[in-house]
C-alpha positions in Angstrom: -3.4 19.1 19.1 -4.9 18.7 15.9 -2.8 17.8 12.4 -3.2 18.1 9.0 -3.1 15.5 6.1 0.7 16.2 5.5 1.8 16.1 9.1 0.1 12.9 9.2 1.6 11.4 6.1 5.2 12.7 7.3 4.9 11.0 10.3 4.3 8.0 8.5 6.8 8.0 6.0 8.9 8.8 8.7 8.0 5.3 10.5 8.1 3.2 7.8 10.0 2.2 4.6 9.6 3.9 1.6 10.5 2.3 -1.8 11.1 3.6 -5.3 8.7 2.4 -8.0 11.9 0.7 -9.7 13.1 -1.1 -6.6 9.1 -1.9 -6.0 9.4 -4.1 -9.8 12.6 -5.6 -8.8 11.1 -6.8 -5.3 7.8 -8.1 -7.0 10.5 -10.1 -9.9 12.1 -11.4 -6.9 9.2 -12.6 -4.5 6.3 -13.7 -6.1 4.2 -14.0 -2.7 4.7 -9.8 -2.9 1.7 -8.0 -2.8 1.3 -4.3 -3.9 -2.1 -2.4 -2.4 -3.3 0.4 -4.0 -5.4 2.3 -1.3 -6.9 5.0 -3.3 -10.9 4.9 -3.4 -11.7 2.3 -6.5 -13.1 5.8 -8.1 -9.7 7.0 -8.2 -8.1 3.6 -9.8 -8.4 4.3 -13.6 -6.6 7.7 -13.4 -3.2 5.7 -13.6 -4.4 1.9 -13.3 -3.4 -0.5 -10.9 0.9 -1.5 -10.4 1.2 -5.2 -11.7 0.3 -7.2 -9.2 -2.0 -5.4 -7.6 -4.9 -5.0 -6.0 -7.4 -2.1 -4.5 -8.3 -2.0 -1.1 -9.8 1.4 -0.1 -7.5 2.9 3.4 -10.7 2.9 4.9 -11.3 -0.6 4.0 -7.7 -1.8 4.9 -7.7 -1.9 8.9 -11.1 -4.1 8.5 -9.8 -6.3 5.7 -6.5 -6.8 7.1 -8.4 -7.3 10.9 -8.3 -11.1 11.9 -10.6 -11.1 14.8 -13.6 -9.7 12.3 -15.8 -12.3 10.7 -13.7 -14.2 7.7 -16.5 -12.9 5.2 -14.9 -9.3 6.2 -10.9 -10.0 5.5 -9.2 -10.2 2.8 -7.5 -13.3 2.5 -4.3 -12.0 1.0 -4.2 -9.9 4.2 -4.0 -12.7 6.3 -0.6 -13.5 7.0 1.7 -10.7 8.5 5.1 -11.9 7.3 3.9 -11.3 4.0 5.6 -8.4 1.8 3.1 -5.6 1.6 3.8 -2.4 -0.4 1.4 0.4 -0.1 0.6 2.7 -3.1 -1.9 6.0 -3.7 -1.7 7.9 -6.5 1.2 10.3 -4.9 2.1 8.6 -1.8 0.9 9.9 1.2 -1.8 7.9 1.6 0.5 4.9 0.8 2.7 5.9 3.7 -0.7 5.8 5.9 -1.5 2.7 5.0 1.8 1.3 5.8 2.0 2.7 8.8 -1.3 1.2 10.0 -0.2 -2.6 8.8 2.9 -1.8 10.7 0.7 -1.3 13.4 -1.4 -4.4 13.2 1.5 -6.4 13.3 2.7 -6.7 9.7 6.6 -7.0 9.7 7.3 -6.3 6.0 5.0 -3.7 5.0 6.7 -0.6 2.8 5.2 1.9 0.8 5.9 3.1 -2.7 7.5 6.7 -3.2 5.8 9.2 -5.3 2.9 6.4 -5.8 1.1 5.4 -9.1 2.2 8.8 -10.8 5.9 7.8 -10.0 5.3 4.5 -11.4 3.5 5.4 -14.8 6.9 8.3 -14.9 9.0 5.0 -14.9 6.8 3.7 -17.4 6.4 0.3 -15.5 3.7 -1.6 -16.3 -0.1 -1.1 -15.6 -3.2 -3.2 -14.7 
């Protein structure tokens, strides 16, 4: 059966944790190995600007750069170790949720998302890259 975008986003966020863009700062002040992905197209970046601490890596680029059997010269090295604290992040975030869900998959075991993505966190007027 096929599904649309939000059926697939709602089964993500309802298979992995979602975080507020206020709890999201306090968990980057308190764990400076904390990583936040923004998985919007690098196109779509400026609109809001990158969350402090973070860093663009396309969704369609994240199962690849986050792959450790592919060539090294493919990963992303901040991708690397699957204990790491990964929060997810789009512009409104569904996507995040997605992408999540997919490090979930692949064996991450601290990977959240970021409720109401970039647009949350410019609302909160938290700080921008």
């Amino acid at each position: 059966m096929a599904k649309s975008f939000m059926q697939m986003a709602e089964e993500a966020m309802a298979e992995v944790e979602g975080v507020g863009p206020l709890e999201v700062q306090q968990r980057l002040e308190h764990d400076p190995d904390a990583l936040v992905v923004d998985v919007r197209d690098a196109a779509d970046v400026p609109s809001t600007g990158l969350a402090a601490r973070g860093v663009n890596i396309s969704l369609g680029m994240l199962p690849v750069k986050a792959d450790l059997e592919l060539p090294e010269e493919w990963r992303d090295s901040r991708l690397q170790d699957r204990s790491r604290h990964i929060i997810t992040t789009c512009q409104t975030g569904e996507n995040a949720a997605r992408g999540a869900k997919l490090l979930k998959e692949m064996g991450f075991t601290n990977a959240s998302y970021m409720k109401g993505g970039m647009e949350a966190w410019k609302a909160a007027g938290l700080p921008t890259e």
